[in-house]
C-alpha positions as CSV (number, residue, x, y, z in Angstrom):
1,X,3.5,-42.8,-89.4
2,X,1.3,-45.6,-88.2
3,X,2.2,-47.3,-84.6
4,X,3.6,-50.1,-86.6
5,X,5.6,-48.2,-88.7
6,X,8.1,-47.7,-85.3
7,X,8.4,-50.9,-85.0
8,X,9.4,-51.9,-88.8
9,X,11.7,-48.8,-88.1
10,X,13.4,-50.6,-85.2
11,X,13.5,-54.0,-86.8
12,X,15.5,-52.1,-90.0
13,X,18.2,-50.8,-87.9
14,X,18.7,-54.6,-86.7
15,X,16.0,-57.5,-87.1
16,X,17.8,-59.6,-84.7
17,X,18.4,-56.9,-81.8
18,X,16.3,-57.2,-78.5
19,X,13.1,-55.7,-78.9
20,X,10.5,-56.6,-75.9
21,X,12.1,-58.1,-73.0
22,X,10.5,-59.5,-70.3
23,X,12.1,-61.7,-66.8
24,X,15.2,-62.0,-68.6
25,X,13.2,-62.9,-72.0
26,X,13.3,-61.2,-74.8
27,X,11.6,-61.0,-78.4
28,X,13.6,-60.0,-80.9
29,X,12.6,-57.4,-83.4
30,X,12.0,-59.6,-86.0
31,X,9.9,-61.7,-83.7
32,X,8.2,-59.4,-83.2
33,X,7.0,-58.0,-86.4
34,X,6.3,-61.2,-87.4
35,X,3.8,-61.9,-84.7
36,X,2.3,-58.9,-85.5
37,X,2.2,-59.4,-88.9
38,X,-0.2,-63.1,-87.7
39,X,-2.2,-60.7,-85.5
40,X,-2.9,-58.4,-88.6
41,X,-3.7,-61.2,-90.8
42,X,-5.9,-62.8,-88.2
43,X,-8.1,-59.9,-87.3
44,X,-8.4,-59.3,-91.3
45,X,-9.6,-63.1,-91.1
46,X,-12.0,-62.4,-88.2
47,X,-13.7,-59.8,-90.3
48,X,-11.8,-56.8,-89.0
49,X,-11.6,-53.9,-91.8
50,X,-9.7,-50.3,-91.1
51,X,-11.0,-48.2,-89.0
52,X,-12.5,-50.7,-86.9
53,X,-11.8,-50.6,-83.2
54,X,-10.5,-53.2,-81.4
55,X,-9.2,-53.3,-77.4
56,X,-7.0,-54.8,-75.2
57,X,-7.4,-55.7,-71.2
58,X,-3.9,-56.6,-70.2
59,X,-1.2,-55.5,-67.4
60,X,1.8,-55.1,-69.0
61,X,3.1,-58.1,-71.2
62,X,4.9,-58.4,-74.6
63,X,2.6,-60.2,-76.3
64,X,-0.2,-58.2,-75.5
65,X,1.6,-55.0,-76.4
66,X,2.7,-57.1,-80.0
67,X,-1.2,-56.6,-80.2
68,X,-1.0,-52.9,-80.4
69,X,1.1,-53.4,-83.9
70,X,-0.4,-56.0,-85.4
71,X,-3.8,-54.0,-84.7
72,X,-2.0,-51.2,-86.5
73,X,-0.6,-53.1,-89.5
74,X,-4.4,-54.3,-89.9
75,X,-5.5,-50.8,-90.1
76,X,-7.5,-50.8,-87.2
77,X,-8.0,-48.4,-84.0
78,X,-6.5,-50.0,-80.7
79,X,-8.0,-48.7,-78.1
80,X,-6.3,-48.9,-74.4
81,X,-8.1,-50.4,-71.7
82,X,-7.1,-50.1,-67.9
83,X,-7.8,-53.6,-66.7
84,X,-8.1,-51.6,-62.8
85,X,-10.8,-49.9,-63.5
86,X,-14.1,-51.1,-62.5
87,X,-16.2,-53.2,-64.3
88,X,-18.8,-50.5,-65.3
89,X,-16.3,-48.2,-66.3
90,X,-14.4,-50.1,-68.9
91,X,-18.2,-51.5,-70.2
92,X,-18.9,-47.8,-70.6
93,X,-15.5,-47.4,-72.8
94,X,-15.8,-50.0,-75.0
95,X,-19.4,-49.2,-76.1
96,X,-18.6,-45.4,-76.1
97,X,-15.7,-46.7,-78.6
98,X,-17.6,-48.7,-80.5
99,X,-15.0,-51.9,-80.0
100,X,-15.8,-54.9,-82.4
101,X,-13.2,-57.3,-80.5
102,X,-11.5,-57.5,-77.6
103,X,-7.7,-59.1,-76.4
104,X,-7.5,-59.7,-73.0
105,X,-5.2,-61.8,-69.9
106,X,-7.2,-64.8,-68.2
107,X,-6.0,-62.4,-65.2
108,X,-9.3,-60.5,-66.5
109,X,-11.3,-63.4,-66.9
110,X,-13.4,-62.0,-64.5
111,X,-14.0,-58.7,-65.5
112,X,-15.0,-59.7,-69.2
113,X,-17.5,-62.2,-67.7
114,X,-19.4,-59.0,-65.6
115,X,-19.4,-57.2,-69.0
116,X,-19.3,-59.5,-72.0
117,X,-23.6,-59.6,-71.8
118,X,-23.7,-55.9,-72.1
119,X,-21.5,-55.5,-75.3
120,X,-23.9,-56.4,-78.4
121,X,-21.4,-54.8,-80.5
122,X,-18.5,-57.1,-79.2
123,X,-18.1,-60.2,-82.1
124,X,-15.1,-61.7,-81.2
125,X,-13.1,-62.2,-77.6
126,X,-9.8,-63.6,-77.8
127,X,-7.8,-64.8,-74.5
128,X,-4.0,-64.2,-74.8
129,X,-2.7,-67.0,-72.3
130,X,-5.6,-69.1,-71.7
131,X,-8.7,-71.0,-72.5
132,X,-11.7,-69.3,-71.2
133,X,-15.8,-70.2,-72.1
134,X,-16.8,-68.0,-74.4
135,X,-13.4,-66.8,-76.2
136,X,-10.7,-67.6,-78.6
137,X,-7.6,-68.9,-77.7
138,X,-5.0,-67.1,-79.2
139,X,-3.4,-70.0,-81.1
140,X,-6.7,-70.8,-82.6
141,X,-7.6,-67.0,-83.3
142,X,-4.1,-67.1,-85.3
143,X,-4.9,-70.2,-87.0
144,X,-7.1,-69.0,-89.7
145,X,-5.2,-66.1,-90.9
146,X,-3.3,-66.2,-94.4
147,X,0.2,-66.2,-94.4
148,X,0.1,-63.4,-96.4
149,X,1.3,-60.3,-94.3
150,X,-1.8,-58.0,-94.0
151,X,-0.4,-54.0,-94.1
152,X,-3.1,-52.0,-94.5
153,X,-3.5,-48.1,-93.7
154,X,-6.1,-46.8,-91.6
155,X,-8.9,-44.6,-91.9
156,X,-8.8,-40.5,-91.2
157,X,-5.4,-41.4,-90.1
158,X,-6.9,-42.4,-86.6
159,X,-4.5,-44.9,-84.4
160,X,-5.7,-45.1,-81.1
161,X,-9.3,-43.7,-79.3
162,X,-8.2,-42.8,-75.4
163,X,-10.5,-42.7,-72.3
164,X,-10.5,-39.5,-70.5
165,X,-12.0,-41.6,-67.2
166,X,-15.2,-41.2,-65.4
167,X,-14.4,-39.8,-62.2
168,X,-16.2,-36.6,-62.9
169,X,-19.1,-37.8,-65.1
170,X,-19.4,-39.8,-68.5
171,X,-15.4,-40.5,-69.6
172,X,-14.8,-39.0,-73.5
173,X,-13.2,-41.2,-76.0
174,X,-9.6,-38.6,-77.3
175,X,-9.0,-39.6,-80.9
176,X,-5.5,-39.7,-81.5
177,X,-3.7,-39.5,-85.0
178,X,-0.8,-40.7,-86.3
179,X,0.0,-37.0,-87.2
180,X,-0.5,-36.9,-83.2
181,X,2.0,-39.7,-81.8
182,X,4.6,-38.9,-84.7
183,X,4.7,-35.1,-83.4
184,X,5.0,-36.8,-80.4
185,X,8.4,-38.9,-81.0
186,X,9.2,-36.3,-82.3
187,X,9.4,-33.8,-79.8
188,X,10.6,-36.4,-77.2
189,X,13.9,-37.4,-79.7
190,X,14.3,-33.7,-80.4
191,X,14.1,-32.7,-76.5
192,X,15.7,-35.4,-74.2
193,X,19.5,-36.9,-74.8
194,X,20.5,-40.6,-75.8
195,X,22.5,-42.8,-76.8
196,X,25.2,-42.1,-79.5
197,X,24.7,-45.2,-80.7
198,X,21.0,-44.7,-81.4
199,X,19.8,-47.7,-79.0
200,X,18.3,-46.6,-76.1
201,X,17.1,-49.0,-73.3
202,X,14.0,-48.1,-71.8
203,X,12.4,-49.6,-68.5
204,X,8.6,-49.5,-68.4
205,X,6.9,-50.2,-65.1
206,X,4.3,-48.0,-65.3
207,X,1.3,-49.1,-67.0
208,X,1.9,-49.4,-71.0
209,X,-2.2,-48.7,-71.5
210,X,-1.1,-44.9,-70.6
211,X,2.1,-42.7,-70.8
212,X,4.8,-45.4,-70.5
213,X,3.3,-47.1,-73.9
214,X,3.3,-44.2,-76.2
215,X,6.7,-43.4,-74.9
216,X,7.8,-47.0,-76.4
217,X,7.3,-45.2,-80.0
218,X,10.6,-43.2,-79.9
219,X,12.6,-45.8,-78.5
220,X,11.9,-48.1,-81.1
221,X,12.0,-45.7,-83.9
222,X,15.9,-45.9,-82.8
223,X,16.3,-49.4,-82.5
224,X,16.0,-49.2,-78.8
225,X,15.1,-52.3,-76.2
226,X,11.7,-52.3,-73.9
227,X,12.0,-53.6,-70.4
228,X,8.7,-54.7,-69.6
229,X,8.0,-55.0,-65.9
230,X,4.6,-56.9,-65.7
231,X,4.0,-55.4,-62.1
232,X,4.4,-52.7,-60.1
233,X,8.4,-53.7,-57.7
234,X,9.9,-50.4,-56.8
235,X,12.9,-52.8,-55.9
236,X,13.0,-54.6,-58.4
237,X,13.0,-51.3,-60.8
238,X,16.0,-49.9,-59.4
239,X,17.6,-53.6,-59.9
240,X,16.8,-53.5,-63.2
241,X,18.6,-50.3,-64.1
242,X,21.9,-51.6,-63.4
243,X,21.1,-55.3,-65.0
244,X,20.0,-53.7,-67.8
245,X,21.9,-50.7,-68.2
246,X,18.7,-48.6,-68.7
247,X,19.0,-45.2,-70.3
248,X,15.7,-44.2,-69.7
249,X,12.3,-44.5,-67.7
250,X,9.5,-42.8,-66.9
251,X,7.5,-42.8,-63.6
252,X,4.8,-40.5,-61.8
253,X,6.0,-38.3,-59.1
254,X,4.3,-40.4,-56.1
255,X,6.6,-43.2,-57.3
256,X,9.4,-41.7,-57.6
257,X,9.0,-41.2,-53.8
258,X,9.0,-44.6,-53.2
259,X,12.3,-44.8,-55.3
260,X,13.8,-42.3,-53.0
261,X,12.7,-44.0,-50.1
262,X,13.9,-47.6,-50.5
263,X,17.2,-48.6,-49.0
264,X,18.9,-50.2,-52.2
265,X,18.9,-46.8,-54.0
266,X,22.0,-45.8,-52.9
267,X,24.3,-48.6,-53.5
268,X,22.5,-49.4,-56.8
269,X,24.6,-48.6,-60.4
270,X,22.7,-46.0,-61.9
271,X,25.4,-44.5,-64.2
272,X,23.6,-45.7,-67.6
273,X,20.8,-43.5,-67.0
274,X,20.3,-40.5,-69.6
275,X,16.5,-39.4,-69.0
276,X,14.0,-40.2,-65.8
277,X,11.1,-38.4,-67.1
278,X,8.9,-37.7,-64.3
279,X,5.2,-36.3,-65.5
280,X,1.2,-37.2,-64.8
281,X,1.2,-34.7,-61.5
282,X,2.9,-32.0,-60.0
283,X,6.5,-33.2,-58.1
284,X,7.6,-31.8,-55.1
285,X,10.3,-29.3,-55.1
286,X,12.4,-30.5,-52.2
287,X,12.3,-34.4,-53.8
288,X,13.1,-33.4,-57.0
289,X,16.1,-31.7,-55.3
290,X,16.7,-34.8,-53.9
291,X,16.2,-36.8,-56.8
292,X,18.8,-34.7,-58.5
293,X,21.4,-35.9,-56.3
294,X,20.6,-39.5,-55.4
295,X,19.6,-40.4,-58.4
296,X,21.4,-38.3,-60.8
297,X,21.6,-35.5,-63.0
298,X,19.2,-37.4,-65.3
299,X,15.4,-36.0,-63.7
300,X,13.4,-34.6,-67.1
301,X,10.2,-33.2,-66.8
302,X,7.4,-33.8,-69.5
303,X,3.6,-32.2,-69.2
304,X,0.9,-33.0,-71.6
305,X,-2.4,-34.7,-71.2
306,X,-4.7,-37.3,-72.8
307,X,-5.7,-34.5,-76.2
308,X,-2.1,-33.3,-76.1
309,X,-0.1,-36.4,-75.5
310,X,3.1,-35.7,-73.3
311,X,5.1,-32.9,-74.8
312,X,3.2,-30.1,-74.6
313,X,6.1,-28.3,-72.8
314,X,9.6,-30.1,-71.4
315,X,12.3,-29.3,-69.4
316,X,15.3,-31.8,-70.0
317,X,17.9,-32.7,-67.4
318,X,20.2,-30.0,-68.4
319,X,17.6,-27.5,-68.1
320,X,17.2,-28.4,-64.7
321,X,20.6,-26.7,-64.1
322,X,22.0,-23.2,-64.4
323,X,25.4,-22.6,-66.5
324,X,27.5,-22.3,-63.8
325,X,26.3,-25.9,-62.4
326,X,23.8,-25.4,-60.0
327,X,20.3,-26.6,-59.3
328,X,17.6,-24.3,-60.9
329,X,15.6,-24.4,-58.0
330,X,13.3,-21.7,-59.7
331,X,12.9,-23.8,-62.5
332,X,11.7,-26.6,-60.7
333,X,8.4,-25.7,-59.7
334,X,7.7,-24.9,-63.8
335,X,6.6,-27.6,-66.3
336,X,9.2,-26.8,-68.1
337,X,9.3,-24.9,-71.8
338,X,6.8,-24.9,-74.4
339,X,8.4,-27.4,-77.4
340,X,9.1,-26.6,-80.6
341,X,6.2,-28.0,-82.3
342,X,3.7,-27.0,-79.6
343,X,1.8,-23.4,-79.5
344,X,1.8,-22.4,-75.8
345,X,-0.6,-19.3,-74.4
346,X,-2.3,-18.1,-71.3
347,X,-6.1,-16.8,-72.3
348,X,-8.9,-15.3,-69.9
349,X,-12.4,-15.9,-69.6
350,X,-13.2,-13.9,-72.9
351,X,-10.5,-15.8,-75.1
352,X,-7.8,-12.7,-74.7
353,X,-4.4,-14.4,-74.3
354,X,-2.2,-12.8,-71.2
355,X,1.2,-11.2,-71.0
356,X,3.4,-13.1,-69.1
357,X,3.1,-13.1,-65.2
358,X,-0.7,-13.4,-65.8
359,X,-2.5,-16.2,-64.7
360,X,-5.2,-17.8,-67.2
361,X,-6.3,-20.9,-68.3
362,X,-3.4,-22.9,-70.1
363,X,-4.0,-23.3,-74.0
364,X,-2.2,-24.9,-77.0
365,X,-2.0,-24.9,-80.8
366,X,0.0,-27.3,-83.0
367,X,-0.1,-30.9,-84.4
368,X,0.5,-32.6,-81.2
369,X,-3.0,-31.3,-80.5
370,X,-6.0,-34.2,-81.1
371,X,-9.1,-33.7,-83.5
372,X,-11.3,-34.1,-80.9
373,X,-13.6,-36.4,-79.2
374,X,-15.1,-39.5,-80.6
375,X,-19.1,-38.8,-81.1
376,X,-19.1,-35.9,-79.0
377,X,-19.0,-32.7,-81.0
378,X,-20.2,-30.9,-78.2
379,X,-17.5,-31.6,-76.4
380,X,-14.9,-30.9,-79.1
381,X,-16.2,-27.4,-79.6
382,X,-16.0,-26.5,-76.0
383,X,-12.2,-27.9,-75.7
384,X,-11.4,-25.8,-79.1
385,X,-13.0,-22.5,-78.4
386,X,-11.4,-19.8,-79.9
387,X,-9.4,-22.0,-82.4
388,X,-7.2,-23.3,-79.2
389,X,-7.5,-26.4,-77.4
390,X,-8.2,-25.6,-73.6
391,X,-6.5,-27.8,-71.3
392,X,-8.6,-27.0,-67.8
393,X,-5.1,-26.0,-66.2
394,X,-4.3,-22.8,-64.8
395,X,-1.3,-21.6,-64.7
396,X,1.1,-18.7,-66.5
397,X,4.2,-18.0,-68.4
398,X,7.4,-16.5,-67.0
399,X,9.1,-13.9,-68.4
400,X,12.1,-16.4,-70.1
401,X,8.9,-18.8,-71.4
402,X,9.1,-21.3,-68.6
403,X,5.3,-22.6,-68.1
404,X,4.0,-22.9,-64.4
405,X,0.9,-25.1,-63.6
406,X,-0.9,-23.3,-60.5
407,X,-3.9,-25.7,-60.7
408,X,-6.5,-27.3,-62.3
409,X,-9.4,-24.9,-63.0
410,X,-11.8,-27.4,-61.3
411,X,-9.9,-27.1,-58.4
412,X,-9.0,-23.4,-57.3
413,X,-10.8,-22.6,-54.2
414,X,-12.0,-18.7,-53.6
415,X,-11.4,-18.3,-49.4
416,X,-12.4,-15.3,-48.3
417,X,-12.3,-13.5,-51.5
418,X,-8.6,-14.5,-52.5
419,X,-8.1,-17.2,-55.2
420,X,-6.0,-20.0,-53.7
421,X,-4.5,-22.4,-55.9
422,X,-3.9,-25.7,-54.3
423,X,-0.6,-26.4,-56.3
424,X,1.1,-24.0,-54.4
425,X,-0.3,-25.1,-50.7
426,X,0.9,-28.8,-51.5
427,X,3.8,-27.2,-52.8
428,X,4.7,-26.3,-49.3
429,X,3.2,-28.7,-47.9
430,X,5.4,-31.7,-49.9
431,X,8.3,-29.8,-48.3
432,X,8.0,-31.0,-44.8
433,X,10.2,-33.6,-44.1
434,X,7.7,-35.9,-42.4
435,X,5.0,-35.6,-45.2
436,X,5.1,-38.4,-47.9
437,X,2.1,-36.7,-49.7
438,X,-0.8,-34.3,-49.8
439,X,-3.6,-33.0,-51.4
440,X,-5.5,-29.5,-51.0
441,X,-9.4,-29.2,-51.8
442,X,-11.6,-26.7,-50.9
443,X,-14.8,-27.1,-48.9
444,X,-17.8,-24.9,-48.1
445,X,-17.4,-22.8,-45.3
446,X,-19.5,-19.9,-44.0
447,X,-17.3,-17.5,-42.8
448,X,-14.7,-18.0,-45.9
449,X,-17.3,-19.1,-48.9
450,X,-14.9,-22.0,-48.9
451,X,-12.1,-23.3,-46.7
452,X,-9.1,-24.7,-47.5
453,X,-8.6,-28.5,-46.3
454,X,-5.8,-30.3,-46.3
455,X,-4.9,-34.0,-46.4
456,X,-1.6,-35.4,-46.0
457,X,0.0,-38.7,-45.9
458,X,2.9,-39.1,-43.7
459,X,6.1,-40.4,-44.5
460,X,5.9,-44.4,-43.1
461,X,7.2,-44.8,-39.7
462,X,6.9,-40.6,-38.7
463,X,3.9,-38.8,-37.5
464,X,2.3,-35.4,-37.8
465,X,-0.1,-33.2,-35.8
466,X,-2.6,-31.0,-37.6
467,X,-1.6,-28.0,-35.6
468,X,2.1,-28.7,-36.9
469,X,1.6,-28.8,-40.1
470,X,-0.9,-25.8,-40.7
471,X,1.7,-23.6,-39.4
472,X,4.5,-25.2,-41.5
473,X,2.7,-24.2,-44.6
474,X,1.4,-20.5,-42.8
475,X,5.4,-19.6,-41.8
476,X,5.7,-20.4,-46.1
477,X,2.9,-18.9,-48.0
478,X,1.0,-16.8,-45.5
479,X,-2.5,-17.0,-43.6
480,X,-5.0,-16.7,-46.6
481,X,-3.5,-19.5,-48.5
482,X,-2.4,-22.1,-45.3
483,X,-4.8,-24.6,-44.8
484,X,-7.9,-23.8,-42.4
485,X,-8.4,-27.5,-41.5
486,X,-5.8,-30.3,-42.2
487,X,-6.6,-34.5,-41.8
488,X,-4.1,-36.8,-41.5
489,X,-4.7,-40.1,-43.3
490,X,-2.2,-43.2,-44.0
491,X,-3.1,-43.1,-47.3
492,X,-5.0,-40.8,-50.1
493,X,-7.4,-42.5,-52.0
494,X,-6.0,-43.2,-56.0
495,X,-7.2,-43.6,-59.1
496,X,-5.7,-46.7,-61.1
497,X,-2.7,-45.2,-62.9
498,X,-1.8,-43.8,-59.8
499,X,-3.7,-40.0,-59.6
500,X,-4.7,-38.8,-55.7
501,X,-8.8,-38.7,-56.4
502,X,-9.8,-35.0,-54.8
503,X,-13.4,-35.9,-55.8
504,X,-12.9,-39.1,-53.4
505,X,-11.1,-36.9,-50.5
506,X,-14.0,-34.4,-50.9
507,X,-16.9,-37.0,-50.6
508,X,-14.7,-38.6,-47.6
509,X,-14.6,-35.1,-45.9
510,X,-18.5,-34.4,-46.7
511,X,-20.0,-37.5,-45.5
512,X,-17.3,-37.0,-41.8
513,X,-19.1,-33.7,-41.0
């Protein structure tokens, strides 16, 4: 399926339902299609052919999301842009991706003007909501375009290039396949509950240019409704879910914090909810136990990545549960189970896959699984090495097929011999009472080859001492593994979607000494 195809999906189970909505707004299905059916026939106009890749700077908005199908329906490649990175970044993207024209908010305005010079390849820029020197506005880039619809199908199959991000060198373009995103929906439809009548409602605050836009793909497929937030209101999400009756939304673990933590949570409806997927980073036990029981029986788990998208394994809210009732608390440290369409195994430096118990680099096989890297065959090969695609996590397989992430492989630290995974110290760490959040890196040390550092973010209004939180995490895991050195800081430094950035906390703690 191409990305439109959900959409013309959703529009045949009922044109006139509420498709995109948006501070009480809402486009209709048919609206919708029809403005992307204007977008495809304007890009055609513009010189656009399949295959071609075109981009989009926006926070979250309907239009700019209508984008993404009319850029489909013309047979070209959209290709997500995070309008929070920096300037140099998203120039780097969009010549690495080889973008021909550009959408973007006046919001951004800025940000195009620092990079528009440096984008020879760049023949068209079109503002959404404004005029801006220099660009299109979007009436008059609509203007020319035929009235007959443009549907055209793309080429190799490609429907979106991806930015891996640059924090730890030159970001990669992941090409992603319709083949891809339809596994995708399909897994997610086959693995989470909702609605018997086929119409989900699904509340999207997170940022649509990552995880909470490719989850919009089922949910239209079934005729659902989109709640668009257009920025980040932690009370004005939970509001939402009872004026909306949401049945599912997805958020990353540090945000769901804030969820728990904000004083209209528990007198809030929240009885529509089927499925709060929670993904992107590791959760803490403890708050998921919470979660559980403040917010509902509804948490679901999803883990995938950028060449894998989302549901590489799953555990759903059932799962979360044993038959008798109770919380699975050993469950809840796991990603979940591999899905049905997804190869899962464990493999060792020489590309021998372990038993379970065994700790190895995570790897996967299956459809879900992209065709590589855009212009980078070096990079391809060394993701697919023996016939898998290598995902840089470690972690292992119980003995009932639950996966468990124990860390990235960038990130294990070897103290004093012993391999220390820094999962499991912020693990135990995220289950003191007075810690909001944490993250474990590992810094040379002479006595230990490395030491293990830890940095933690205390819940707002409480404090912590250094001494009391070493030996909270040495009475739970032991000596070798508790932190030899431990910073408090109000806040960890963050990447744009929301990521704690070790390589920032490392450089902090380097440049300190």
């Amino acid at each position: 399926m191409r990305l439109v195809d959900y959409l013309d999906k959703g529009a045949s189970l009922g044109p006139d339902e509420p498709c995109l909505t948006t501070d009480g707004s809402s486009m209709t299905y048919e609206q919708v299609r029809e403005l992307s059916s204007r977008v495809a026939a304007a890009l055609a106009a513009r010189g656009i052919e399949p295959g071609e890749k075109v981009a989009i700077i926006s926070a979250n908005d309907p239009v700019a999301f209508t984008c993404v199908f009319g850029i489909s329906r013309a047979g070209a490649v959209w290709c997500p842009v995070n309008p929070r990175n920096v300037a140099a970044e998203n120039r780097e993207l969009l010549e690495l991706f080889d973008v021909t024209l550009v959408l973007f908010q006046s919001g951004f305005a800025g940000l195009v003007e620092q990079i528009r010079g440096d984008l020879p390849l760049v023949r068209t820029w079109v503002c959404l909501d404004a005029e801006v020197d220099g660009a299109l506005g979007f009436e008059e880039f609509l203007a020319p375009a035929e009235e007959d619809v443009i549907d055209r199908h793309p080429v190799d199959d490609v429907a979106m290039i991806v930015g891996t991000g640059g924090t730890t060198g030159r970001p990669k373009g992941v090409v992603l396949t319709g083949a891809n995103l339809e596994t995708m929906t399909a897994l997610t439809l086959m693995s989470y509950p909702f609605p018997e009548d086929g119409r989900p409602v699904y509340l999207a605050l997170a940022p649509l240019t990552h995880a909470a836009g490719v989850l919009c793909f089922p949910m239209m497929s079934l005729g659902g409704e989109v709640i668009v937030m257009r920025a980040p209101d932690i009370g004005r999400f939970v509001a939402l879910i009872e004026e909306h009756r949401v049945t599912h939304t997805f958020l990353p673990p540090t945000v769901i914090y804030g969820v728990l933590g904000h004083p209209a949570l528990d007198t809030t409806d929240l009885s529509s909810l089927q499925c709060f997927w929670y993904g992107a980073a590791p959760m803490s036990v403890s708050q998921l136990e919470e979660a559980l029981t403040r917010i509902g029986p509804v948490m679901a788990q999803l883990f995938g990545q950028t060449e894998a998208p989302m549901m590489i394994s799953t555990m759903s809210p059932a799962q979360h549960f044993t038959a008798s009732g109770e919380v699975a608390r050993q469950r809840l440290a796991s990603a979940g189970r591999p899905t049905p369409l997804v190869t899962v195994g464990i493999m060792d430096l020489d590309g021998r896959l372990l038993p379970p118990g065994e700790r190895g680099e995570i790897v996967v096989r299956g459809s879900l699984v992209t065709p590589g890297y855009y212009r980078n065959p070096e990079a391809t090969a060394e993701a697919s090495l023996h016939g898998w695609h290598h995902t840089g996590d470690i972690g292992y397989l119980d003995e009932v097929g639950y996966l468990f992430i124990v860390d990235r492989a960038k990130d294990m630290i070897i103290s004093g011999g012993f391999n220390v995974y820094s999962t499991e110290v912020e693990q135990a760490l995220l289950a003191h009472p007075d810690v909001q959040d944490c993250a474990v890196v590992g810094l040379p040390d002479e006595k230990w080859g490395e030491r293990v550092v830890a940095v933690v973010q205390p819940v707002a209004g409480r404090s912590l001492t250094p001494e009391e939180v070493a030996a909270f995490v040495k009475e739970r895991i032991g000596s070798v593994k508790a932190p030899k050195q431990v910073e408090v800081w109000p806040d960890l430094p963050r990447s744009t979607v929301g990521k704690v950035l070790k390589k920032d906390i490392k450089d902090t703690l380097r440049t300190a000494r």
